[in-house]
C-alpha positions in Angstrom: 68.9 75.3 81.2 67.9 72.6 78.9 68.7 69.2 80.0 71.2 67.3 78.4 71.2 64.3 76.7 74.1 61.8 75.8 73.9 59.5 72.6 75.2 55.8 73.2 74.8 55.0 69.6 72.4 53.4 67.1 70.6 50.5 67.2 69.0 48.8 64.6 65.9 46.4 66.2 63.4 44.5 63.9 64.3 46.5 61.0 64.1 50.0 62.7 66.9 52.0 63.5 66.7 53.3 67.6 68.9 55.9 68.9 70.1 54.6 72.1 71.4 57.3 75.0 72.7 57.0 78.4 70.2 55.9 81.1 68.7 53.9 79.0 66.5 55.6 76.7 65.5 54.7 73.4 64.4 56.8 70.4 62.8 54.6 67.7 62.9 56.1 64.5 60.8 56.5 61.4 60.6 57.9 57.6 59.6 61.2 58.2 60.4 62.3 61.3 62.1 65.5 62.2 65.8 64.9 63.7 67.1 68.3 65.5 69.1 68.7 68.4 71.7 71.2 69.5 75.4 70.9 70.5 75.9 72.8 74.0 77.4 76.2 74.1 81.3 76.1 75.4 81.5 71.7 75.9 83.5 69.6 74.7 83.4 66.4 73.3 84.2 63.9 76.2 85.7 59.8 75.5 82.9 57.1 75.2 84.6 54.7 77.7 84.8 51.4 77.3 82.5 47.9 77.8 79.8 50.2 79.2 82.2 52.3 81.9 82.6 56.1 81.9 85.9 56.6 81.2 88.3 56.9 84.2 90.1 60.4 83.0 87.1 61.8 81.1 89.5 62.6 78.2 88.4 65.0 75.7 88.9 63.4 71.7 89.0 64.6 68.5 85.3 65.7 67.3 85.9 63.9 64.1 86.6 60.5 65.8 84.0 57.4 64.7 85.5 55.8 67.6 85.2 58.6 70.2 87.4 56.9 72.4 90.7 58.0 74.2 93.6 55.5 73.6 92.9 53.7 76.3 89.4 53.0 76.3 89.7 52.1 72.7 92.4 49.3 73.6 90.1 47.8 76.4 87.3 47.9 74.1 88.9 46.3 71.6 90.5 43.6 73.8 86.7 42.2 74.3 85.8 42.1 70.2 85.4 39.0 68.2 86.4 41.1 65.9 89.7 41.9 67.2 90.2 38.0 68.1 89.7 38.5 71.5 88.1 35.9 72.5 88.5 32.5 71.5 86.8 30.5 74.0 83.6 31.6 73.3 80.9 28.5 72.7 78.1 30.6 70.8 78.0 28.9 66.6 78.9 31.3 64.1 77.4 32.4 60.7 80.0 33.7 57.9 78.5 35.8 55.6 79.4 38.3 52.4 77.7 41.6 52.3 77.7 43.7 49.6 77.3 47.6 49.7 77.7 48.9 46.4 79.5 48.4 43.1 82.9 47.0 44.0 82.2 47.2 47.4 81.9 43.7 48.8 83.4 42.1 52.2 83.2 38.8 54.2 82.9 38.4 57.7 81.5 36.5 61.1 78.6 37.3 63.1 77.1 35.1 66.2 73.8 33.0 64.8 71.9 34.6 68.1 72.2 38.2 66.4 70.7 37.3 63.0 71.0 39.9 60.8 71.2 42.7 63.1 75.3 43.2 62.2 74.5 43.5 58.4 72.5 46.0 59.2 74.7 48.0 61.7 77.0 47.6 59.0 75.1 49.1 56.3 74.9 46.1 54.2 73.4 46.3 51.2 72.6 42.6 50.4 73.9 40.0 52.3 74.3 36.3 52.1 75.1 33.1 54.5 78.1 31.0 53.5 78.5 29.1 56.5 77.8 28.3 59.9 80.0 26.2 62.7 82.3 27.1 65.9 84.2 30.7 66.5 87.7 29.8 65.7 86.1 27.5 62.4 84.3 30.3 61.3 87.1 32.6 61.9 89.8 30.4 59.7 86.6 30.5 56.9 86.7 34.0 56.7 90.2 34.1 56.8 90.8 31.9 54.0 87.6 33.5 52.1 89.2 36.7 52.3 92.4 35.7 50.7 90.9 33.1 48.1 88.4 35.8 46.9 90.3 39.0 47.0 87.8 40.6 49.4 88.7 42.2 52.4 87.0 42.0 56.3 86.6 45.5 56.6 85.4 48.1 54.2 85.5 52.0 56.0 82.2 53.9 56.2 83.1 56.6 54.1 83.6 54.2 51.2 79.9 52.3 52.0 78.4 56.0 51.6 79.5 57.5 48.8 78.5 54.1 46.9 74.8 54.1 47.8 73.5 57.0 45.3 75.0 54.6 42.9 73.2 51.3 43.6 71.4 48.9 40.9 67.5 49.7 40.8 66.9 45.5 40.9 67.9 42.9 43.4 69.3 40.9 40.8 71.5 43.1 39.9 72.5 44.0 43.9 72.8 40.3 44.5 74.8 39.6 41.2 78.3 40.2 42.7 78.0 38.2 45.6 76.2 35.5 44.0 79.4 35.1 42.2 82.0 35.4 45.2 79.4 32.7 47.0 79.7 30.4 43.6 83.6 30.8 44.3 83.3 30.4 47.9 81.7 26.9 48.2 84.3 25.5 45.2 87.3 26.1 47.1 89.5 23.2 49.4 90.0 23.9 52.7 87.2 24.8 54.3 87.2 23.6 58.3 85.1 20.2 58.3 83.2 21.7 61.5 81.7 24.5 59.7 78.6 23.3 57.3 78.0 25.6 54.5 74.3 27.3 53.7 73.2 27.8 49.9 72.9 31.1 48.4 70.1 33.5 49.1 70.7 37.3 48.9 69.2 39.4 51.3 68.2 43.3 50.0 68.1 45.5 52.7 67.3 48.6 50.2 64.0 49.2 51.6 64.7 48.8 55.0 66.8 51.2 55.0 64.6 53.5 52.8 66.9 53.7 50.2 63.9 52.7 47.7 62.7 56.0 47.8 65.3 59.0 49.6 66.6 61.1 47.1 70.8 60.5 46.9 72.8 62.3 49.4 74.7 65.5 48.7 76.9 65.3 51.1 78.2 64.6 54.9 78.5 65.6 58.7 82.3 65.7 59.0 82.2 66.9 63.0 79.9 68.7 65.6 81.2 71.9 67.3 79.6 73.5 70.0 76.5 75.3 69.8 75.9 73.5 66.3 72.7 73.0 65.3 71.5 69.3 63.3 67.6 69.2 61.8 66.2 67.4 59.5 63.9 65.1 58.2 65.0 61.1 58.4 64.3 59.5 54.6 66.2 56.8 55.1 69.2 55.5 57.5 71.8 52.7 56.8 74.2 51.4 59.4 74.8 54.2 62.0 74.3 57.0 58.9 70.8 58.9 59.3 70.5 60.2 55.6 67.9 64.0 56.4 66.4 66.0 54.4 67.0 69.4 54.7 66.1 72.5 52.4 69.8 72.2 50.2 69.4 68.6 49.6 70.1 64.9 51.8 73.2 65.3 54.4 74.2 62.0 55.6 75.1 62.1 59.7 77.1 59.2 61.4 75.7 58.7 65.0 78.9 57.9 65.8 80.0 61.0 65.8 77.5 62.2 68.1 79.0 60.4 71.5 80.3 62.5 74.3 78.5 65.5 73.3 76.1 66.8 75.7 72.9 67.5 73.7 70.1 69.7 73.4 66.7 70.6 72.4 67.5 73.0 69.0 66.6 76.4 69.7 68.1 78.5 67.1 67.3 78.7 63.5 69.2 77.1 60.5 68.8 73.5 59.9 72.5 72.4 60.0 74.9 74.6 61.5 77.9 72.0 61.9 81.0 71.3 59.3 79.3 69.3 55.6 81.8 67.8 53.2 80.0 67.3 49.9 80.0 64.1 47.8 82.5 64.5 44.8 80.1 64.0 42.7 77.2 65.8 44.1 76.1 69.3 42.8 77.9 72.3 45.5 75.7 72.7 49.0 74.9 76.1 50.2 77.0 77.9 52.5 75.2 78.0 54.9 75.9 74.1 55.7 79.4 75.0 56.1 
C-alpha cells in the first residue's frame, strides 16, 4: 500500500509557494510542474486540530470546509489569532496595510513587521501597500477606524479574490490606482493613534509572483475532494493557498485548504481531475468529465 501523506497547508517562502505536510516535509513549487495526487479509497476527511495538536476526538468535517476544523479546534485556534483579538499583550510592532485583489476588491488589515510580506501573499494580494507601522493595539484601532472611514472591509472571502483575477488590469498603474486612492484618503483623516507613524505610498504587484503574467484565466474550481479522487495537473501560477493547473479542459483553481485531513496518495489511475469542479460564471462549460 502506498504511503500516505498529510497536507499541513501552503506556505509561501521568498516568493515561492511550498506545500507543507505533516512531519515536516516541504514541497517547493514551480511553473511547470506536474501536481497529482490521489484521495485514499474508503477515508474520510479527519479535523486539522488546533495550534499544531492532532485533534483530541479525531472528528470527521465537512469535505468542503476551508477551515477543516471541528468546532472545537476551530474555537482554540482562533482564541490564539491576532486576528481574532486574541492577544493584546503582544510586544512585536505592527505594519497596516491595504491590499487590493481585483476590481472592487480592496481590504485593510495588520500584519507583524517580522513577517514582511509573507501575509499579502498568503492572502492572495494583488498589490499591496504600507500605511502604517506602531504597537498591536495602535495598529489595531488604525485598521479599525480605516475600515470604517474608507468603506473597506478587513476580510474579503476567497471565493470573491478568485473569480476577480481573470479580470485584472494588464499595468501596475492601473492595479495600484484604487489603493493609491484609499491610501490618499487614509493619511488625510483625524484620529489616527499618535504611536503609530505612517509610511508613504508604494504599491507592491505581486502579479508575477504569482504567475499570473502569463497562466491562462481559470475556468473554474475544486469545490471538495472525495475518496479515491484523483487531482493532476500542471502548476501555471498559484495565489494565496489557490494552485491555478492546467489540465487538458482548461485552468482549475484548487485551494490547499481543502486538502487537510485527507490521507494522500501517489495518483495511479487515469483522468486528470476526478473530484467535484464548479465552473466560473463566466467561463465557457468544462467537460464532464471534471465533474
Amino acid at each position: 500500500m502506498a504511503q500516505a501523506w498529510r497536507s499541513t497547508g501552503l506556505r509561501w517562502s521568498v516568493e515561492r509557494p511550498v506545500l507543507t505536510w505533516a512531519g515536516g516535509r516541504r514541497s517547493a513549487l514551480s511553473w511547470g510542474r506536474r501536481v497529482a495526487f490521489g484521495v485514499a479509497e474508503g477515508g474520510v476527511r479527519e479535523c486539522a486540530g488546533a495550534r499544531g495538536h492532532r485533534c483530541p476526538l479525531r472528528a470527521e468535517v465537512s469535505a468542503r470546509s476551508t477551515g477543516g476544523r471541528c468546532e472545537e479546534c476551530a474555537r482554540l485556534d482562533r482564541a490564539h489569532s491576532v486576528a481574532a483579538d486574541g492577544i493584546a499583550d503582544d510586544p512585536r510592532p505592527y505594519r497596516v496595510y491595504l491590499a487590493w485583489f481585483g476590481p472592487g476588491l480592496a481590504k485593510v488589515g495588520i500584519t507583524a513587521v517580522e513577517r514582511g510580506s509573507a501575509r499579502l501573499l498568503e492572502q492572495g494580494a494583488v498589490c499591496f501597500t504600507w500605511l502604517g507601522t506602531g504597537p498591536l493595539m495602535a495598529a489595531r484601532r488604525s485598521e479599525e477606524l480605516l475600515r470604517a472611514a474608507l468603506g473597506v472591509p478587513d476580510r474579503i472571502p476567497y471565493g470573491e479574490k478568485r473569480a476577480v483575477r481573470a479580470a485584472l488590469p494588464d499595468g501596475k498603474e492601473q492595479r495600484a490606482a484604487e489603493i493609491g486612492e484609499l491610501h490618499a484618503k487614509a493619511v488625510g483623516l483625524t484620529g489616527w493613534p499618535e504611536s503609530l507613524s505612517r509610511e508613504p505610498f508604494q504599491a507592491v504587484d505581486h502579479v508575477a509572483v504569482f504567475g499570473l503574467d502569463h497562466a491562462p484565466a481559470a475556468r473554474g474550481e475544486v469545490t471538495e475532494l472525495v475518496a479515491g479522487g484523483v487531482v493532476r495537473g500542471e502548476l501555471v501560477a498559484s495565489a494565496g493557498p489557490d494552485l491555478h493547473l492546467a489540465t487538458g479542459s482548461g485552468v482549475v483553481v484548487l485551494d490547499t485548504r481543502l486538502l487537510s485531513g485527507w490521507d494522500l496518495v501517489p495518483a495511479t489511475e487515469e483522468g486528470e481531475v476526478r473530484v467535484p469542479v464548479r465552473e466560473f460564471k463566466t467561463a465557457a462549460p468544462l467537460q464532464d468529465g471534471l465533474f
